[in-house]
N, C-alpha and C positions, 0 to 999 in steps of 0.2 A: 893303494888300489889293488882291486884281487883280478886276478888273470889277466897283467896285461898281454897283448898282441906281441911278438918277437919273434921274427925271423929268423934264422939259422941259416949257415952255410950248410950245402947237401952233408951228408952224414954216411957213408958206407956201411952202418949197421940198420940203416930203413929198411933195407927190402931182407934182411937177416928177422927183425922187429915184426916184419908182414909175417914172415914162412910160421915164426912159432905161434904166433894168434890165430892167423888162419887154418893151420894144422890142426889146433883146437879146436876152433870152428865147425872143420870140415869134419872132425870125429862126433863133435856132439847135433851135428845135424844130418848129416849121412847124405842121402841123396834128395835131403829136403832143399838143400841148396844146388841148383844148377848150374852157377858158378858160383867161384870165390875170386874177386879182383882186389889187388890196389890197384889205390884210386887217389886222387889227390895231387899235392906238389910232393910230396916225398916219393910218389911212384916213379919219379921223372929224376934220371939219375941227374946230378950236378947242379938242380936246381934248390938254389935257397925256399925253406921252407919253413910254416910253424912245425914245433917240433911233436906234432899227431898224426899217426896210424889213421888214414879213412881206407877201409874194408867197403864193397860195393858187395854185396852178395844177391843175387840173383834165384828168385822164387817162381814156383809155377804161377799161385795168385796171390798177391799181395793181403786181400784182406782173409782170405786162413791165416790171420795170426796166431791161431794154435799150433798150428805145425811147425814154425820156426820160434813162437815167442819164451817157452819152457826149458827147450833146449837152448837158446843162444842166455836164457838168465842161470840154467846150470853150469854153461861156460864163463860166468862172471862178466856181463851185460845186462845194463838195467835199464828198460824201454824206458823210454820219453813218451809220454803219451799228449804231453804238452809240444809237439810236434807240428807246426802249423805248415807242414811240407805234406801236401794229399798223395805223392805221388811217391813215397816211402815211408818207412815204420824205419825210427832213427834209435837206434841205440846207444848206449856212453859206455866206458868203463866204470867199475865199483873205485869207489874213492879210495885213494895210496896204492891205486895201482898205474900203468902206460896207460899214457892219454892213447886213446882210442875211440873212432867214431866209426859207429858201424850203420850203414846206408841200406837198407833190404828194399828192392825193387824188384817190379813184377819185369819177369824174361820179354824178352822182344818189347819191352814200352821204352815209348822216347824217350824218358830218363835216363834208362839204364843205357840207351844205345849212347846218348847226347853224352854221357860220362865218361865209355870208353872208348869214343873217338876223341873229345877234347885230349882226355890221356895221350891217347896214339898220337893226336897230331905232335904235342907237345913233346913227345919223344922221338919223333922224325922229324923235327923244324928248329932247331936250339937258336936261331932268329928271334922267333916267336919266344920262346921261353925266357931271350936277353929282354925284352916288351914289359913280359908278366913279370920278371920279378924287377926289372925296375920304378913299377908299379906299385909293386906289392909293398917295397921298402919306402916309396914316398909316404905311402897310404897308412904303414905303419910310424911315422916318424908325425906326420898329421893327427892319426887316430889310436895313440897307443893303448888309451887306458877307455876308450869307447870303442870296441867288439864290432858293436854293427853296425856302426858309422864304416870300420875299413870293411868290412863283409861288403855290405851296399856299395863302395867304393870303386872296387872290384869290379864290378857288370859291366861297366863301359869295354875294357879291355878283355875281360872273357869274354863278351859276345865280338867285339873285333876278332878275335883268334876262333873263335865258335865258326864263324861268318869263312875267314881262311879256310877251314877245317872242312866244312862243306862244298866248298869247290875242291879240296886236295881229296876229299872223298869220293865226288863224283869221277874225278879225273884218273883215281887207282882203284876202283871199284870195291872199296875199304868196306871188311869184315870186322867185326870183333873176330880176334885171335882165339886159340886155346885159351880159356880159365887159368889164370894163374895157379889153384891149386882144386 
């Protein structure tokens, strides 16, 4: 079976794996990009994870896909345009290269905000994080070689920790931080 599901203990070369892709990124889009985040389970030190790079990058409006689509395919990004997600333009890595998923959402929409507070909570709550990845390792041991069977899987428990996340956000008046790069 081709790409099954497999978790991974945290890795101390993730957010090493984030800095040079997004450097890249950030060179070949300039200030088309007004942030550049990880994002994901590998953003969240300690936490088991599949072993992919997701990149949140952050645009004035989503559908100028000229403005960010030429430049992130001269950094070696190849659009999905088979993307049934309206609220980002998803892009992959070129084949035989780091799995990478890169998420381009428009500034200020609830996507982008819903992503990097899930992140934040999950890095100020390691509770929470003991929840997701005991989850995430059922869901793979259930759903190894069917993708979006554990993808789907998952929603119960991210929206549990979602749901946490918005009362710890009301409660600290949580910003998105500085842009990671």
């Amino acid at each position: 079976m081709k790409n099954p599901v497999i978790i991974l203990p945290y890795n101390d070369s993730w957010p090493a794996e984030f800095k040079t892709i997004g450097e890249r990124i950030r060179q070949a889009l300039g200030d088309a990009a007004i942030r550049i985040d990880h994002v994901g389970s590998t953003s969240v030190k300690g936490i088991d994870a599949k072993p992919v790079i997701d990149i949140q990058i952050s645009v004035k409006q989503l559908a100028s896909l000229e403005t960010y689509k030429p430049q992130l395919e001269s950094a070696g990004f190849l659009h999905r345009e088979d993307n049934p997600d309206k609220s980002k333009a998803y892009f992959r890595e070129r084949p035989g290269t780091k799995r990478t998923h890169i998420h381009v959402r428009e500034h200020g929409s609830w996507s982008e905000q819903l992503t990097l507070l899930f992140r934040d909570y999950l890095r100020a709550h390691p509770e929470a994080c003991t929840a997701y990845v005991k989850e995430k390792h059922r869901l793979m041991e259930l759903y190894r070689n069917e993708r979006e069977k554990y993808v789907d899987g998952k929603a119960p428990v991210i929206w549990s920790i979602l749901q946490q996340a918005h009362f710890w956000s009301q409660e600290t008046g949580w910003k998105p931080g500085k842009s990671d790069l």
